[in-house]
C-alpha positions as CSV (number, residue, x, y, z in Angstrom):
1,X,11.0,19.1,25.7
2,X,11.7,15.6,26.6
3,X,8.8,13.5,27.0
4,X,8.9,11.6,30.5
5,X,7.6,8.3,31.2
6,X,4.4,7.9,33.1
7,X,5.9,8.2,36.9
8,X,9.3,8.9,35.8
9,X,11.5,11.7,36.7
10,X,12.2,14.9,34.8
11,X,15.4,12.5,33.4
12,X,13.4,9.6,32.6
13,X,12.8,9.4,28.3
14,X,10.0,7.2,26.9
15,X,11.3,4.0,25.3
16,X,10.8,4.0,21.8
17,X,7.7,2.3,20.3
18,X,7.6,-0.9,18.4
19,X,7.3,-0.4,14.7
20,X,7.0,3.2,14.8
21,X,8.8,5.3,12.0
22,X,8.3,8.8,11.4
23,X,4.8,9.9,11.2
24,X,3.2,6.3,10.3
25,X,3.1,3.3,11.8
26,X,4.1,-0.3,10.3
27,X,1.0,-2.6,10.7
28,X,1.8,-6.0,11.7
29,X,-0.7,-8.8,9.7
30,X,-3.0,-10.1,12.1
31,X,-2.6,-13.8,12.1
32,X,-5.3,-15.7,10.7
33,X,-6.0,-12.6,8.0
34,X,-4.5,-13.5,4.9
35,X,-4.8,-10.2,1.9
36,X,-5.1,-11.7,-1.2
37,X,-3.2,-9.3,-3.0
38,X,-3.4,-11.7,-6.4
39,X,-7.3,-11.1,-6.4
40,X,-6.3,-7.3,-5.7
41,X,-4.3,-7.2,-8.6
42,X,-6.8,-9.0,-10.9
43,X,-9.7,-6.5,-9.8
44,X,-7.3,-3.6,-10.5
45,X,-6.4,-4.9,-13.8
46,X,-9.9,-5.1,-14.9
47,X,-10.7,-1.5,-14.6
48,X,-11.3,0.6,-17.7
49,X,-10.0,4.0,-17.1
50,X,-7.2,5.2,-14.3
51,X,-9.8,6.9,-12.5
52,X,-12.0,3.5,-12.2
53,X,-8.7,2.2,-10.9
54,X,-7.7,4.9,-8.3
55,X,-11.7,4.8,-7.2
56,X,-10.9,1.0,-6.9
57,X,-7.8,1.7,-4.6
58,X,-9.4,4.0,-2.3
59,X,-12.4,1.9,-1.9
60,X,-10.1,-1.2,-0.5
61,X,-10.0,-1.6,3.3
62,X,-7.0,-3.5,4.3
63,X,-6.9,-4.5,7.8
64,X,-9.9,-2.2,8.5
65,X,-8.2,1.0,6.8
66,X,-6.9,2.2,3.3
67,X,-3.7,0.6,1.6
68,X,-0.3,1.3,2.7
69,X,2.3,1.8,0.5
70,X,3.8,-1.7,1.4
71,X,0.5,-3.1,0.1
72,X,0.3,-1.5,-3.1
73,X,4.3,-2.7,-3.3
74,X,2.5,-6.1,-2.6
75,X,0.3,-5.4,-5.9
76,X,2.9,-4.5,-8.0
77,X,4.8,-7.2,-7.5
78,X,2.2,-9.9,-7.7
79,X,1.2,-7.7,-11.7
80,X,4.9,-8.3,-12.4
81,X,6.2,-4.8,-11.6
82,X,9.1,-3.5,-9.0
83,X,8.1,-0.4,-7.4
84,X,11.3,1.1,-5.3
85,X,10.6,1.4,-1.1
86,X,11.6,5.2,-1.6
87,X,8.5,5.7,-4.2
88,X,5.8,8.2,-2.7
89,X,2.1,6.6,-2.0
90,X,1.0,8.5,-4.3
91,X,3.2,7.8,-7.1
92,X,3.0,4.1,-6.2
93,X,-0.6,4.2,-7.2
94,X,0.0,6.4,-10.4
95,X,2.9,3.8,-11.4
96,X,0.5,0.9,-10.3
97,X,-2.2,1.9,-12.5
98,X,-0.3,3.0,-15.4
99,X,1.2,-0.2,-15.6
100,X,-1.9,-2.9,-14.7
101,X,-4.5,-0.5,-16.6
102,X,-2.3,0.9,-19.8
103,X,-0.7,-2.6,-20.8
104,X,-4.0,-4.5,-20.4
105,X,-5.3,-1.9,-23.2
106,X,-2.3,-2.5,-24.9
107,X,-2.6,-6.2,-25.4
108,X,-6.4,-6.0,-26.0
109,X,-5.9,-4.1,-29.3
110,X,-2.9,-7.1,-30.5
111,X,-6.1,-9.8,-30.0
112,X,-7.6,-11.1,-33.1
């Protein structure tokens, strides 16, 4: 069934919505709302265990709700890694982690 417009005809098709894909929605950044996504990444690196860090990610409210995979893209890039568009959420977060929380540990046991 074609959807109709609100007073349209039986012909009539809704236009498209803005920034809709799929089954999510893009959020646009409210102007004035900067995400520090540097501090992000800092607080993400200082967890101690994966589990800290997912508990970290799914305690951050971005723009009043939980991260987007465009925002943990965001993250990655400011700790220095590329994560590909295609990547699942999930396995953004797994790579994410891995990567902040595995090579902090890493260089902590090369200190004097």
């Amino acid at each position: 069934m074609v959807p109709v417009a609100p007073g349209g005809s039986e012909g009539t098709r809704v236009p498209p919505v803005a920034g809709v894909r799929g089954r999510g929605t893009r959020v646009a950044p409210v102007p004035g709302e900067e995400i520090d996504y540097a501090g992000i990444a800092a607080k993400v690196r200082e967890q101690e265990t994966v589990d800290d860090g997912i508990a970290c990610l799914e305690g951050l409210k971005l723009r009043g709700k939980k991260p987007l995979k465009s925002d943990l893209i965001a993250i990655a890039k400011e700790l220095g890694l590329t994560l590909p568009a295609s990547v699942t959420l999930a396995d953004a977060k797994r790579k994410l982690l891995h990567h902040a929380i595995g090579n902090r540990r890493k260089y902590d046991g090369l200190r004097p």
